[in-house]
C-alpha positions in Angstrom: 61.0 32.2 61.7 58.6 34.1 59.6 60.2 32.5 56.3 59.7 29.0 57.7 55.9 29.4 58.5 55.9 30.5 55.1 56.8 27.4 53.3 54.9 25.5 55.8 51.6 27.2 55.2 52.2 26.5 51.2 53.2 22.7 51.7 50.3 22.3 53.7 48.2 24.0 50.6 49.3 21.4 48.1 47.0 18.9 47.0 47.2 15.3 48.4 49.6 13.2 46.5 52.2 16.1 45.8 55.9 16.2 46.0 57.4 19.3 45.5 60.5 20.4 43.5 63.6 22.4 44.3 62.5 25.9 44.9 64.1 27.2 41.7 62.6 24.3 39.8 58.9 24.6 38.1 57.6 21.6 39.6 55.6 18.6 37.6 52.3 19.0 37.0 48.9 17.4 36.0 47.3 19.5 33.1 44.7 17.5 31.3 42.2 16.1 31.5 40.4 17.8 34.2 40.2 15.9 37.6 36.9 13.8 37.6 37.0 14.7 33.3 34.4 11.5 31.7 36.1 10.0 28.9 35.1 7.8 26.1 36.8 4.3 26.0 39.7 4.1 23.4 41.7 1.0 22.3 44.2 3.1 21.1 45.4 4.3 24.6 43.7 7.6 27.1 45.8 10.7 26.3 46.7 12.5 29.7 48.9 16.0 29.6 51.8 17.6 32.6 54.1 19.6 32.4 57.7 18.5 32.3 60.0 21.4 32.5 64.0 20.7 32.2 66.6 20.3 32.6 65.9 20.2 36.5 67.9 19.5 39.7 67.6 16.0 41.0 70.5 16.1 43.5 73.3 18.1 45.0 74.6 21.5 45.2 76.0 24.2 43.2 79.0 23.4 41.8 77.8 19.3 42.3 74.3 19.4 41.0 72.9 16.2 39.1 70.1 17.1 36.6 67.1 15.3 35.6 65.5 15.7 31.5 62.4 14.5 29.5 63.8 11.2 29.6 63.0 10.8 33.8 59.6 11.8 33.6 56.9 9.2 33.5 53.0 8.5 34.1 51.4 6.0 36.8 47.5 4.8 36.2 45.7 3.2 38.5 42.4 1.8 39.8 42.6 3.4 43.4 44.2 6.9 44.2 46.3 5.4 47.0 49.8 6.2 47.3 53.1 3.9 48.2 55.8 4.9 50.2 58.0 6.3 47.7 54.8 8.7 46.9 53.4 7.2 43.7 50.6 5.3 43.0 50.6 2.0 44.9 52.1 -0.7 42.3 49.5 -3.0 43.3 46.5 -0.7 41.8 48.8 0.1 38.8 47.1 -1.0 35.5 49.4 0.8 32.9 52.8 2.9 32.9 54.1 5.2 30.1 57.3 6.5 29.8 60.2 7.1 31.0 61.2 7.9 27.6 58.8 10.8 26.7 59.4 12.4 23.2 58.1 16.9 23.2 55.6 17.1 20.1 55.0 19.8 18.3 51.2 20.1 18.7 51.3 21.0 22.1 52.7 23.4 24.5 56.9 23.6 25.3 57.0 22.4 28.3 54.4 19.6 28.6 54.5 16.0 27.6 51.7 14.0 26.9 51.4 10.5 28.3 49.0 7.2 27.5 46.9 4.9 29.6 47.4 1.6 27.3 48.3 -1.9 28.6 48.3 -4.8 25.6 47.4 -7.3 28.6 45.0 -5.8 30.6 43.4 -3.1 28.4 42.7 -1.1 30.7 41.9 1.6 27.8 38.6 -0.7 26.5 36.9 -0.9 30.0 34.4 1.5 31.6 35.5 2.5 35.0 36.8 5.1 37.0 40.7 5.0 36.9 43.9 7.5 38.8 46.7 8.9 37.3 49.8 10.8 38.7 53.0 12.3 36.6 56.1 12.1 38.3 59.8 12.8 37.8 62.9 10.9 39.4 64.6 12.9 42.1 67.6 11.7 43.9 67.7 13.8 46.5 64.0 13.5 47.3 62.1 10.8 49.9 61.3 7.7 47.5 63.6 9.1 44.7 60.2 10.8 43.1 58.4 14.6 42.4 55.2 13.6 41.7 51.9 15.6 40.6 48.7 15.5 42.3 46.6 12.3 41.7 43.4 12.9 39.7 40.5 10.8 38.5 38.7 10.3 35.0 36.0 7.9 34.2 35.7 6.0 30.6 32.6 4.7 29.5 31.3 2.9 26.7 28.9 5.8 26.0 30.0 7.8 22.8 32.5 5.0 22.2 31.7 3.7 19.0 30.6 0.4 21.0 27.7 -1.0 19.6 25.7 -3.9 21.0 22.1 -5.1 19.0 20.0 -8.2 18.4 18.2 -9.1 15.4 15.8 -12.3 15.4 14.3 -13.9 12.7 10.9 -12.8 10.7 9.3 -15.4 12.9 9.9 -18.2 15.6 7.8 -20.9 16.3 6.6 -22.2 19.8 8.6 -25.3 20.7 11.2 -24.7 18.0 15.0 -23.2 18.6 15.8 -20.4 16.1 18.4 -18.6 15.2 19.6 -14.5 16.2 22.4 -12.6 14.8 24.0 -10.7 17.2 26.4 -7.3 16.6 29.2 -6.7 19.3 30.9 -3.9 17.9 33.6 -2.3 20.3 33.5 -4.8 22.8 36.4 -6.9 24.3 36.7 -10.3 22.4 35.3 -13.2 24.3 33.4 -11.0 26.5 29.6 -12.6 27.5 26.7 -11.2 25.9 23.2 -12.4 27.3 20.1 -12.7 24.9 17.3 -11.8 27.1 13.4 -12.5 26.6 11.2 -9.8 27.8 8.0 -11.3 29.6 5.6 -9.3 30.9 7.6 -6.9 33.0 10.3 -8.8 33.3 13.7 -10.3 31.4 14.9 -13.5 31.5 18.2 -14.9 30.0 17.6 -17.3 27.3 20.9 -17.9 25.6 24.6 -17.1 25.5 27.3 -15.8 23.2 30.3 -14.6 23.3 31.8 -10.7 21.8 33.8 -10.8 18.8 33.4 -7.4 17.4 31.2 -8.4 14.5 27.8 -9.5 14.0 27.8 -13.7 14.8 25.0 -16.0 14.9 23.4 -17.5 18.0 21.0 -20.1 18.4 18.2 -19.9 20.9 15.8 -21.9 22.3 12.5 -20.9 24.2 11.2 -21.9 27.6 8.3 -24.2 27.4 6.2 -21.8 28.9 6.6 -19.2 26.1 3.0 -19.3 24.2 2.0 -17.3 21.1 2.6 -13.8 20.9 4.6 -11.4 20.3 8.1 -10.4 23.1 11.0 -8.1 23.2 14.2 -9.6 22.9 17.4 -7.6 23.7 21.6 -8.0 24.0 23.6 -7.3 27.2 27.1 -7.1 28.0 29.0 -6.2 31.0 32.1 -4.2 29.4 34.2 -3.3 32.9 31.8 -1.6 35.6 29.1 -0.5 32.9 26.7 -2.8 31.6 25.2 -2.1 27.7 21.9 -3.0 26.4 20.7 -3.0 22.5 17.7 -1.5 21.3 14.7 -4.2 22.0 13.6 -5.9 19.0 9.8 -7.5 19.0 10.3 -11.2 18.2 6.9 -12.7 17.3 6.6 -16.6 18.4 3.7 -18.6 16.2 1.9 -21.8 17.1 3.8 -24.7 15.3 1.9 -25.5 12.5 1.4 -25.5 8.5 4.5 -27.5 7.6 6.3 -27.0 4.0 8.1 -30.4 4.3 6.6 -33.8 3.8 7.4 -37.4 2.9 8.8 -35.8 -0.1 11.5 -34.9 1.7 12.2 -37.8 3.6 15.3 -40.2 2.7 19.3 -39.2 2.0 20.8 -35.5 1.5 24.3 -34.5 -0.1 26.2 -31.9 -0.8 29.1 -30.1 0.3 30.3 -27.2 2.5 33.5 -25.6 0.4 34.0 -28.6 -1.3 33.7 -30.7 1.3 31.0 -33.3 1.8 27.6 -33.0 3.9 25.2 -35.7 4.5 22.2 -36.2 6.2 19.1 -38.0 6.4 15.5 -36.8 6.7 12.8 -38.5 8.5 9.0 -38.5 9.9 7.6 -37.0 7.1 9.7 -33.8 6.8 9.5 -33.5 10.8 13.0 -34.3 11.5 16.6 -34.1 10.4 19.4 -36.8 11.7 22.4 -38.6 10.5 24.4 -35.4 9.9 27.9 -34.8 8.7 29.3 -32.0 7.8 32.7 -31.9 7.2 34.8 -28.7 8.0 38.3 -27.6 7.4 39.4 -25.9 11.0 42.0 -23.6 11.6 44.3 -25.1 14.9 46.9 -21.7 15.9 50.3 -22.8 17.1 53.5 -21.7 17.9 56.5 -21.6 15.5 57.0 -19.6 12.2 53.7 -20.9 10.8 50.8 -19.7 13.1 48.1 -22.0 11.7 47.8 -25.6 10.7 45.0 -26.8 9.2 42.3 -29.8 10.1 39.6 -31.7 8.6 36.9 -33.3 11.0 33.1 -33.6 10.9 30.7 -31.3 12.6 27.8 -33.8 14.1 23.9 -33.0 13.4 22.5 -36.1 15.4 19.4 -35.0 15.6 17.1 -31.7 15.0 13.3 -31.1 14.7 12.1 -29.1 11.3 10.1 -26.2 11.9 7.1 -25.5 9.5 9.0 -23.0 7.6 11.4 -25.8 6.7 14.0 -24.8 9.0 16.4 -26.7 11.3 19.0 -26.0 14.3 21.5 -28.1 16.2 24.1 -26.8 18.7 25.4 -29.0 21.2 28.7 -31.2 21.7 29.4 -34.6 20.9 32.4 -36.2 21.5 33.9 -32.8 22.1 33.0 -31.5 19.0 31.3 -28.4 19.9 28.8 -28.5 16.7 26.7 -25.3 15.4 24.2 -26.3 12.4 21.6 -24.2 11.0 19.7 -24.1 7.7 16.5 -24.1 5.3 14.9 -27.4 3.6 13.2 -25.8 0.1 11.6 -28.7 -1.8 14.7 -30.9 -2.9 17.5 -28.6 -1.8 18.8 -27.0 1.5 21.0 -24.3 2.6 22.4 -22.9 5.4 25.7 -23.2 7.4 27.5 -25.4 9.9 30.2 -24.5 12.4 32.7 -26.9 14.8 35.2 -26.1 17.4 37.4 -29.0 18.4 39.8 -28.1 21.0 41.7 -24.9 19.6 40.6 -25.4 16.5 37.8 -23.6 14.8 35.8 -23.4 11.5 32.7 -23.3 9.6 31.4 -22.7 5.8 28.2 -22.3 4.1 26.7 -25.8 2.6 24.3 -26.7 0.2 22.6 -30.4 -0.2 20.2 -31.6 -2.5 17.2 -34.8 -2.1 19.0 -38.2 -3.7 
């Protein structure tokens, strides 16, 4: 009687989420990182550690015993600590698996295995949060065929990541005139939505869009009407899982339009090409406004099949745009479905700058050149 109060007393001491071994068996066991440990984000996978002892007994008796190895161990991670009836995470919460097949390395202790939170899908690796995790073993003989571990807790965050998030506008912007940013989303999940935000007074506001890509990409912007003169702080956020980053502010200083560096010199036809490809356009109003464009683009359409490109040739629309003083000029906007980006400088007879289309799936964009005919 004594004995069974015993081994009541020390199931009753294990932590929640524990199913114990055979008595002669060193049972599985959580070992790093700490429960409630905060981790950096990594798209190569969170390492975990337990211990994995073996061979053990997962059914039978002596002379009949069937035994478990390294190969029936296994990791569950998941966004709640709740358990299923077989005693592991619930599936439903599960966000990544590793193992069964677990291979001992050398850099560690015998008897542990190291295990890694990594899903190609989900990613759940790349996204701050908090996130549960449990090591089991498969047991015949045991209720829902598993030993498990206890269930502990880490939380990743951006924070120390290597994620990088900033804004940088142009020298100068001019009141009633878009401009162009340039944007650096280093870290962060591809497509994710990054919001350019104007600082007013005490407040931000959200003034344009853009999407992550990992590098530095160029956005255009336009101001509210009832932006005047000054000078503002302009900065980058980005929701990356349950943690939001923000760039350093950057002062963007907004001038009244005036002083233009275009004239009726500049007005009549533009060429030139972007890659080798031709650009046209037309300049009107006394060097007030750009229209007629076409700039011509070779896009990159992915597809399925051996070849995972195919390549297409259509014309990124500039209908119309106003020139700033300093000579420059931004479109974006669709037409026809031709999602059209076009930025650039007029300089006396020539302009620079560079134009971008998407088109259904297919993408591209090149630096152009024109001259005054």
């Amino acid at each position: 009687m004594k004995r069974l109060l015993l081994v009541l007393l020390v199931v009753a001491a294990l932590p929640p989420g524990t199913a114990f071994a055979a008595p002669e068996d060193p049972p599985v066991e959580s070992v790093l990182p700490a429960d409630g440990a905060v981790l950096p984000v990594n798209a190569d996978g969170i390492e975990v550690r337990y211990t994995c002892p073996e061979p053990y007994r997962s059914a039978g008796e002596s002379p009949f015993i069937t035994y478990g190895d390294r190969k029936d161990y296994g990791v569950d991670f998941a966004t709640r600590p709740d358990l299923g009836s077989d005693g592991r995470l619930l599936q439903s919460n599960v966000v990544a698996l590793s193992g069964p097949d677990q291979v001992q390395d050398n850099d560690i202790p015998a008897g542990q295995c190291r295990g890694f939170m990594v899903d190609p899908d989900q990613k759940p690796q790349a996204k701050p949060g908090t996130y549960y995790w449990q090591a089991w073993r498969s047991c015949l003989s045991c209720t829902g065929g598993n030993e498990t571990s206890a269930v502990r807790s880490f939380r990743l965050t951006a924070a120390g990541s290597g994620a990088r998030l900033a804004v940088a506008p142009p020298a100068r912007a001019y009141r009633g005139f878009p401009f162009v940013a340039s944007v650096t989303s280093k870290g962060i999940d591809t497509g994710a939505d990054v919001a350019v935000q104007l600082q007013r007074g005490g407040s931000w506001r959200t003034i344009s869009h853009t999407g992550a890509d990992g590098r530095t990409s160029e956005v255009a912007i336009k101001l509210p009407r009832s932006v005047k003169p000054g000078k503002y702080g302009l900065r980058a956020r980005a929701k990356v899982g349950d943690e939001t980053l923000t760039s350093p502010v950057r002062r963007l200083r907004v001038r009244k339009a005036a002083g233009w560096k275009t004239s009726r010199r500049q007005d009549g036809r533009w060429k030139g090409k972007a890659s080798g490809l031709p650009v046209a356009f037309r300049v009107s109003g006394g060097g007030r406004t750009i229209r007629a464009g076409t700039f011509q683009l070779a896009l990159l359409c992915p597809q399925a099949g051996t070849n995972p490109f195919t390549t297409q040739i259509a014309d990124a629309p500039l209908p119309r745009a106003k020139i700033a003083p300093d000579g420059s000029f931004v479109f974006a906007g669709v037409v026809s479905k031709h999602a059209s980006f076009v930025h650039g400088r007029i300089e006396g007879r020539r302009a620079k700058g560079k134009a971008s289309l998407s088109l259904g799936i297919c993408v591209g964009s090149a630096s152009f050149k024109a001259k005054h005919k």
